[in-house]
N, C-alpha and C positions, 0 to 999 in steps of 0.2 A: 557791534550789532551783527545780526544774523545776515546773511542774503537771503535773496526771495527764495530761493529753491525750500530753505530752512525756516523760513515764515508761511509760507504756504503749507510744510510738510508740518509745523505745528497746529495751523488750524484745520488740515482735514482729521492732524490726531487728534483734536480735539472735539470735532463734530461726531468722526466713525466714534470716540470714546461716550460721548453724551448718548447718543442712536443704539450702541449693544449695551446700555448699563438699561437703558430705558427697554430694549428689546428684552434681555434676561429677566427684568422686572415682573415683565408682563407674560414672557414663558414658562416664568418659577412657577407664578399665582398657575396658570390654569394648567402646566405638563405636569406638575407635582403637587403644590398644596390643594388645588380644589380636590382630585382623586383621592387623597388621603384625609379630606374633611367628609368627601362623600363617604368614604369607608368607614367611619367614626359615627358617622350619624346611622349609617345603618346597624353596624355594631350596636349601637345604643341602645334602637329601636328593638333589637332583638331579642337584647337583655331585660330592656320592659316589660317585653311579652312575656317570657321568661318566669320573672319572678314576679309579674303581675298577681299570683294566689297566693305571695310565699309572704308571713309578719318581717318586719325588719329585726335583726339580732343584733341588740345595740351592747351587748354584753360580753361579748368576746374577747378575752384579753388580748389577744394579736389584733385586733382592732383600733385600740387605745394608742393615744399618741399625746405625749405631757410635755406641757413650755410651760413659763410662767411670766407672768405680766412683768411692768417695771419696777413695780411693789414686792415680787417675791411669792405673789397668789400663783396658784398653780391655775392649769387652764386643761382642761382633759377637751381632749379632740376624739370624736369616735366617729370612723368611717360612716359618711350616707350612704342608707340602703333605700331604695325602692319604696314609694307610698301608693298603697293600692287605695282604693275606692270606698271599702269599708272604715279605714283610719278617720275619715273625712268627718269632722262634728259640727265644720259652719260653712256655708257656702255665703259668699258676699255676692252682690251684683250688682253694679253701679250701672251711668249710663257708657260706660267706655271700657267696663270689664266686668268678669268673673274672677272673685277670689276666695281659695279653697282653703281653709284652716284644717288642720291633722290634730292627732289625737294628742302630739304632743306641743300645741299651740305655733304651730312654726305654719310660712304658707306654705302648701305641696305643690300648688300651682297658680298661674295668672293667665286666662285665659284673654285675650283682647278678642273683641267684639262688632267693634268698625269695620264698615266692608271692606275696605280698603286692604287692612292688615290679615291676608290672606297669605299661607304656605303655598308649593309647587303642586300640591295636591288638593286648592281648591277649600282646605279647611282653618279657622279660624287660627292665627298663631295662639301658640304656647311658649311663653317665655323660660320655662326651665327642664331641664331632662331629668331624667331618672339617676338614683344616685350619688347629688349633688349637695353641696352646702345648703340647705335653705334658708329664707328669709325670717326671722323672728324667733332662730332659734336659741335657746338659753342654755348658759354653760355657767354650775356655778361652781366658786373658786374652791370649795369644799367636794373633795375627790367624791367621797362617798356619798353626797348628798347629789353629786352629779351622776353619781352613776343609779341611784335612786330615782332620779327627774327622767330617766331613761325607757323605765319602766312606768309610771304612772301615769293614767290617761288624763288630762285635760278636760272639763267641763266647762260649755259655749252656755251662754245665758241665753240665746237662741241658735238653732238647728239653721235658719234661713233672715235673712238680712235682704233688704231692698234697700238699696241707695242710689237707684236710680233718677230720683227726681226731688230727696231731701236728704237730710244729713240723719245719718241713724249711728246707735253706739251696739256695740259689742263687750260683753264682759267673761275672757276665760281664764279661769282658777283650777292653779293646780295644788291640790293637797296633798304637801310629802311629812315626810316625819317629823324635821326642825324648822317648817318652815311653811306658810304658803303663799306661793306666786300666784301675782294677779297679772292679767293684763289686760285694760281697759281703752277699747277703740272709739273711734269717733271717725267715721266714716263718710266720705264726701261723694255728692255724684260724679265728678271728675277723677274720681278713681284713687285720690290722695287722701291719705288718713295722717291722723293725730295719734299718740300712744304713748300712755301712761302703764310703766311696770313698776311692779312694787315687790319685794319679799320681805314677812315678819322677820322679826329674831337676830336682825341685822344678817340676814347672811348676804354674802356678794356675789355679785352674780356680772355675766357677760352677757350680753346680746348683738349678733350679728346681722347683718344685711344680704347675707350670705353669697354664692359663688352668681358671676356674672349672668345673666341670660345667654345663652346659649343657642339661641338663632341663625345669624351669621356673624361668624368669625373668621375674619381673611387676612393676608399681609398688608394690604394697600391702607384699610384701617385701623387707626390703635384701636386694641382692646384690653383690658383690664383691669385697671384701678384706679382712680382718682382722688385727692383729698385735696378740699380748701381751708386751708388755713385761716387762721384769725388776722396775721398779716397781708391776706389777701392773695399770699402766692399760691399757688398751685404744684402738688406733686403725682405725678404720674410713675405708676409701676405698670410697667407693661404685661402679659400673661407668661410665664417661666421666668423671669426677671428676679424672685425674692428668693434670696438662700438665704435666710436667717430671718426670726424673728425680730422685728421692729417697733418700733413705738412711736405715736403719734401724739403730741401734748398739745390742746388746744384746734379744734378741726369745724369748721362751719360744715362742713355738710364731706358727707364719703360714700361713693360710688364703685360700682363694680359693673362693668359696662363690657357689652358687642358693640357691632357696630354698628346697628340703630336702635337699644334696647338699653335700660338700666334700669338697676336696681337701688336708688337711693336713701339715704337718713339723713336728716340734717336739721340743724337746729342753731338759729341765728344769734338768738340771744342766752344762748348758756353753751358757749363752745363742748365737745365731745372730744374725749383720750379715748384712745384707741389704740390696740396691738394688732399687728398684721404678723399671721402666722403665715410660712407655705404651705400648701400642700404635696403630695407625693412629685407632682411635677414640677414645683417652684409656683405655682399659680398663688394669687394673695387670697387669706381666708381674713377678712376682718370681722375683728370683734370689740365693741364697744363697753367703754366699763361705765355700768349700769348703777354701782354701791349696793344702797338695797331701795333706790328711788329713783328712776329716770324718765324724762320725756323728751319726746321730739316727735317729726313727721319722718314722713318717707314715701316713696313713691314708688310704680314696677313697671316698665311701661316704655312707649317710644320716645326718645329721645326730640322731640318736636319743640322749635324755640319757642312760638306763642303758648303751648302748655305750661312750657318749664318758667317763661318769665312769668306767668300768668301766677305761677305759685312764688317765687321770688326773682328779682331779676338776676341776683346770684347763683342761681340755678343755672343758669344756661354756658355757666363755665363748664358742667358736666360733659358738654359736647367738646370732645376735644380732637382738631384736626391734624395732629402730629408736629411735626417742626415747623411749619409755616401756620401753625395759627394766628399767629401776630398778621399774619396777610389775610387769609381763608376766613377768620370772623368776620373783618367791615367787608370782604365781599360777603359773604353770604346777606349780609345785614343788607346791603342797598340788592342784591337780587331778591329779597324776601320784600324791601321797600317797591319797587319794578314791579312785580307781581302782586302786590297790591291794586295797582292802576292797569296793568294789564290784564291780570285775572284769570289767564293760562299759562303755565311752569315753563312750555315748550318754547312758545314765543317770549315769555320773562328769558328764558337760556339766551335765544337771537339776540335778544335787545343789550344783555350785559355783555356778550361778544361782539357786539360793536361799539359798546361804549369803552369795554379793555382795549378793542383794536386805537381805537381813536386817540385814547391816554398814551398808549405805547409807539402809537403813529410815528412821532422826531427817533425816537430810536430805530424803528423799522426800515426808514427811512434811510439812517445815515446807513445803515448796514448796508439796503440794498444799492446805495448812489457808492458806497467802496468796491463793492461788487463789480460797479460796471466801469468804475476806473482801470481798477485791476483789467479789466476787461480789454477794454482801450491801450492799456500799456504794455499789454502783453508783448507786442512786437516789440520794442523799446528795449522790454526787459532781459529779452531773449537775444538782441544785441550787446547789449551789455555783459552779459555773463558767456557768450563767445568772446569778444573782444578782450576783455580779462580771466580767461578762464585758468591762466595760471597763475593771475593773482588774487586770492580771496580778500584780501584787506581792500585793494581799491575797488574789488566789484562790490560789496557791502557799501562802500562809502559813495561810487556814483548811484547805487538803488536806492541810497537813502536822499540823495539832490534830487533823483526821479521822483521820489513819493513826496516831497517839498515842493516841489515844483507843481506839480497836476494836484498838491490837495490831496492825494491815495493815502490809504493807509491800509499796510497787510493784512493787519488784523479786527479791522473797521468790519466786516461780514463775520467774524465770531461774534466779538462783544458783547452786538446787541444781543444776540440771540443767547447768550450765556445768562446775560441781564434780565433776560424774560424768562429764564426756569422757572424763577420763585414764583411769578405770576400763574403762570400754567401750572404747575404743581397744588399752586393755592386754589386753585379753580378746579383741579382735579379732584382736589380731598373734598372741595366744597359739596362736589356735584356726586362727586362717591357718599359720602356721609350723609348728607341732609334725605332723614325721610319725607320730607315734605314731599318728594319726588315719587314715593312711592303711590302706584295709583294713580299718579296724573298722568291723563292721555292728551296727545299733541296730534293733528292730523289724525285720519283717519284710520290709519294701520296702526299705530304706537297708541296703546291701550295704558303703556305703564312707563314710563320713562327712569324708573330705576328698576327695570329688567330689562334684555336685550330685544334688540329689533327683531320682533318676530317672521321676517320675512326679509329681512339683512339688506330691505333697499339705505338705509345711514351708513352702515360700513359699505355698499359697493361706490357709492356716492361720495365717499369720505376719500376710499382710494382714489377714485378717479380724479379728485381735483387734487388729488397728492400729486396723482403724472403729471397731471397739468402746468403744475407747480413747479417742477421741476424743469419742464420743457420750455419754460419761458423763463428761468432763472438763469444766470452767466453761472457756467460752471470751468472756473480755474484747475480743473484736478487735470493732471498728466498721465498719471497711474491710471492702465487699464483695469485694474481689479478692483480698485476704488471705485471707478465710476462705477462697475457690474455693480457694486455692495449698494449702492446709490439708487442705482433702479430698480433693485428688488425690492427696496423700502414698502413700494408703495401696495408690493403684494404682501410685503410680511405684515405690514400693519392692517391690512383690510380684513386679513386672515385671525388677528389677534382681536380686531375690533367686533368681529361679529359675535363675540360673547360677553362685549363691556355694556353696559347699562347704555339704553337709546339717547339718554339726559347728556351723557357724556361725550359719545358719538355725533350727536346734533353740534355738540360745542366746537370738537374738533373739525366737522364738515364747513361751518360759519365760517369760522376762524380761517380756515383752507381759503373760503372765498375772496374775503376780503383782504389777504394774504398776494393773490393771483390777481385781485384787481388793483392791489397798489403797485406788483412788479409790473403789471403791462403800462400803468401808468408813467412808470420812474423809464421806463425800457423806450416807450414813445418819445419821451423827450430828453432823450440820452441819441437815439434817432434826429429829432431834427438838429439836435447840435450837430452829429457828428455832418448831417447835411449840408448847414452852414459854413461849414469849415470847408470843405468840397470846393 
C-alpha cells in the first residue's frame, strides 16, 4: 500500500485532473469553437446575400459526385446551391410554421413561428442555411434521368396551403421524360406531414431528409445523425464522423439533428433502408430508398419531448444527450414531471437540485465525514511519517492501523465526488439540450433560461458560493501551488459561467448551496465531538 504522502498526492491528481479536463472543456467551446461558428455563420450569411439573384447550376460536371447503394444503383449527389425566392411554388403554413417548397419539390425553408423560437436578432428562426442538402430532395438511380429531374420545374396543385387549424393535402408533379414523380402531402397543423411519392415506369428513385438544421451546433451537444432501428437500438453518427458510404437495412425513423432542431422521417410500420453518404466534410447525407412507391411522415422543427411523443412515443429517442443518456432521459422525464405541478422551468431547476442533492446526500456525506478525519489525523499522520521516515514499508503499514482504527480513508473525499460526474454531466446535457428552457423566464431579470444571465447576477452568485465552499471545506493539500490552483477556481468558473445558459447556472448556484449547508453541517458536529473529547 501507498503512504499517505502517496494517497493524498493521488487524489489532489485526480481532483486538479477532473477541474482542467472540465476547465479546457469549457475554454475550447467558447476561446475557439464559438469564434469559428460565429465566422461560419457569417460567411454563410454573406454568401446568401450573394447569390440571392443568381439560378442554382445543378449541371456542372465538377459538381457531380457518384456512390451507389447496396444494390449496385448509382446515386448521383450534386452540390446545393442557393434557393432564392422566385423558385418558391408552395408555401405551407401551419399553426407552428412556415414551409416553403422549390421548383424542384424539395423544402428551401422551415420557418418556426412561436414566439418563443426567436434568433439574436429578434427574428423568427429558420432551420436551414443556404447551400445545403435539402429535405424532400429526390435523386434517381438512373444518372440521366437524374440529371434531367435537375432541370425540370415542379408543379404545386396549390401556390398557398393553410394548415393552420385543419389538415389540408398538397399535390407536386414532376414531368420528365421516362417518368413522372408525384408527391402527395397531407399536411397537419402541428406542422408534421404524411407523404406519398410515386414514380411511373418503374424507375427508382432516392429521397432524403436532407442535411441537419443548422442553428446551433456546438461541442457540449451531439449533433448529426440518428437512426432507430427495427431492433430498437439506436445509431448515432456524429457530424465529420462518416468516411465512407453506409447502409442502413431496416430503420424506424432517421434523423439529422442540432442541438435543439431536427429534421426527421420515419415510418413505424414498414421499416426504411437507407444509404448514408458523406459529404465534403464527413458530415452524413442520408438518403432513403424510395423503389418507385413510398410513404412515411417526417417532421422539421424543435426537438420538444411532448411534441415528439405526441406524434410517436418513439420519437423522442431522437433526442439524444451523448454518453449519459441512459442517466439524462429519466432526469429530464421526472424534471418535465416537476414542472408539470410547478409550472415554472426555473423553480422546476431548484426543486430537481434538491431532490439530486438529497439522493446523493449518503455519498456527500461519507466524502465529506473522510475529509474531516483526514483532518483530525493530520497530526498523527505527520508523526508517523517522521518517526519512520527511513522506513517506507512500516510507515505504509502503521497509516494503514491509523485509517483502521479512526474509520478514515484516503481516498473516501475523491470517490464520492468521482461517483457524482455521471449525475452532473447527465444534468448538464439535460439542461443544455432541452428546448423546453428556451423562452422560459425565471425571476425577474432571467427572461430565457437557455441564454445567458443577462446581467451575470447567477454566475457572480454561483462564484461566490464556490469561495464559500471552499472556505469551510478541510483542505488536506501541502503543495502551495495546488492550493493557489484551488482558489482561482472560483474566479475561472464565474468568468466561464457568464456565458453558459442561466437554466444551467441556476443549477450549479443551488447545487453550491446545499453543498455549503451540508459541510457547515457535517463541520458542526465534527466540532462538538472534537469538544467532547477535550
Amino acid at each position: 500500500m501507498n503512504n499517505m504522502n502517496q494517497n493524498n498526492g493521488m487524489q489532489k491528481r485526480m481532483l486538479i485532473m477532473t477541474v482542467v479536463v472540465f476547465v479546457f472543456f469549457i475554454a475550447y467551446e467558447f476561446l475557439v469553437l464559438k469564434p469559428q461558428q460565429e465566422a461560419k455563420a457569417a460567411q454563410a450569411k454573406q454568401e446568401q446575400v450573394q447569390k440571392q439573384n443568381s439560378a442554382p447550376d445543378v449541371n456542372t460536371t465538377s459538381n457531380k459526385m457518384v456512390t451507389t447503394d447496396v444494390n449496385g444503383n448509382s446515386l448521383v449527389s450534386l452540390s446545393p446551391k442557393a434557393i432564392t425566392s422566385s423558385e418558391i411554388v408552395s408555401v405551407i403554413k401551419t399553426a407552428k410554421n412556415i414551409i416553403e417548397i422549390d421548383t424542384l419539390g424539395r423544402v428551401a425553408q422551415v420557418t418556426l413561428t412561436q414566439e418563443k423560437y426567436k434568433d439574436e436578432d429578434l427574428n423568427q428562426i429558420k432551420l436551414f442555411e443556404a447551400n445545403q442538402l435539402r429535405p424532400l430532395e429526390v435523386r434517381f438511380a438512373d444518372r440521366n434521368l437524374n440529371t434531367e429531374a435537375f432541370k425540370v420545374s415542379t408543379i404545386a396543385s396549390s401556390s398557398s396551403v393553410d394548415a393552420t387549424t385543419s389538415v389540408q393535402e398538397l399535390v407536386l408533379t414532376q414531368t420528365l421524360s421516362n417518368t413522372v414523380l408525384t408527391k402527395k402531402f397531407t399536411i397537419y397543423p402541428d406542422g408534421h406531414y404524411d407523404l406519398n411519392v410515386t414514380s411511373t415506369n418503374d424507375k427508382q428513385f432516392f429521397i432524403t431528409n436532407g442535411f441537419r438544421p443548422n442553428v446551433l451546433a456546438d461541442m457540449y451537444a451531439v449533433h448529426g445523425f440518428i437512426a432507430k432501428l427495427n431492433d430498437s437500438t439506436l445509431e448515432t453518427i456524429h457530424d465529420g464522423d462518416l468516411e465512407n458510404t453506409k447502409d442502413i437495412t431496416g430503420a424506424k425513423f432517421i434523423s439529422n439533428f442540432d442541438r435543439y432542431y431536427t429534421s426527421v422521417i420515419y415510418n413505424f410500420d414498414n421499416s426504411l433502408n437507407v444509404s448514408l453518404m458523406p459529404d465534403s466534410e464527413s458530415n452524413v447525407q442520408a438518403f432513403i430508398h424510395g423503389g418507385n412507391n413510398i410513404s412515411f411522415s417526417g417532421f422539421m422543427g424543435p426537438k420538444n419531448h411532448r411534441d415528439l411523443e405526441a406524434l410517436n412515443p418513439e420519437l423522442t429517442d431522437v433526442i439524444d444527450y451523448g454518453f449519459f443518456t441512459f442517466i439524462a432521459k429519466p432526469m429530464f422525464l421526472l424534471l418535465q414531471f416537476l414542472q408539470g405541478y410547478i409550472g415554472n422551468w426555473g423553480w422546476t431547476i431548484v426543486a430537481l437540485t434538491i431532490l439530486i442533492k438529497l439522493v446523493l446526500y449518503p455519498l456527500s456525506y461519507k466524502g465529506m465525514v473522510s475529509m474531516q478525519k483526514l483532518k483530525d489525523l493530520a497530526p498523527k499522520m505527520k508523526d508517523i511519517q517522521a518517526k519512520y521516515k527511513d522506513d517506507k514499508q512500516k510507515q505504509s503499514m502503521h497509516m494503514m492501523e491509523l485509517y483502521k482504527k479512526h474509520g478514515a480513508n484516503p481516498m473516501g473525499g475523491c470517490l464520492p465526488l468521482i461517483l457524482q460526474i455521471p449525475v452532473f454531466f447527465a444534468i448538464y446535457r439535460v439542461l443544455l439540450n432541452a428546448i423546453e428552457l428556451k423562452g422560459a423566464p425565471w425571476m425577474f431579470w432571467v427572461h430565457d433560461l437557455a441564454e445567458m444571465d443577462p446581467y451575470f447576477v447567477l454566475p457572480i452568485l454561483m462564484g461566490a458560493t464556490m469561495f464559500l465552499q471552499q472556505k469551510i471545506t478541510p483542505n488536506t493539500m501541502q503543495d502551495e501551488m495546488q492550493k493557489k490552483i484551488f482558489q482561482m477556481l472560483p474566479v475561472i468558473f464565474t468568468f466561464f459561467f457568464l456565458w453558459f445558459p442561466a437554466g444551467l447556472t441556476l443549477y450549479w448556484f443551488v447545487n453550491n448551496l446545499f453543498t455549503i449547508s451540508q459541510q457547515y453541517y457535517i463541520n458542526k458536529v465534527f466540532e462538538r465531538k472534537r469538544a467532547e473529547k477535550q
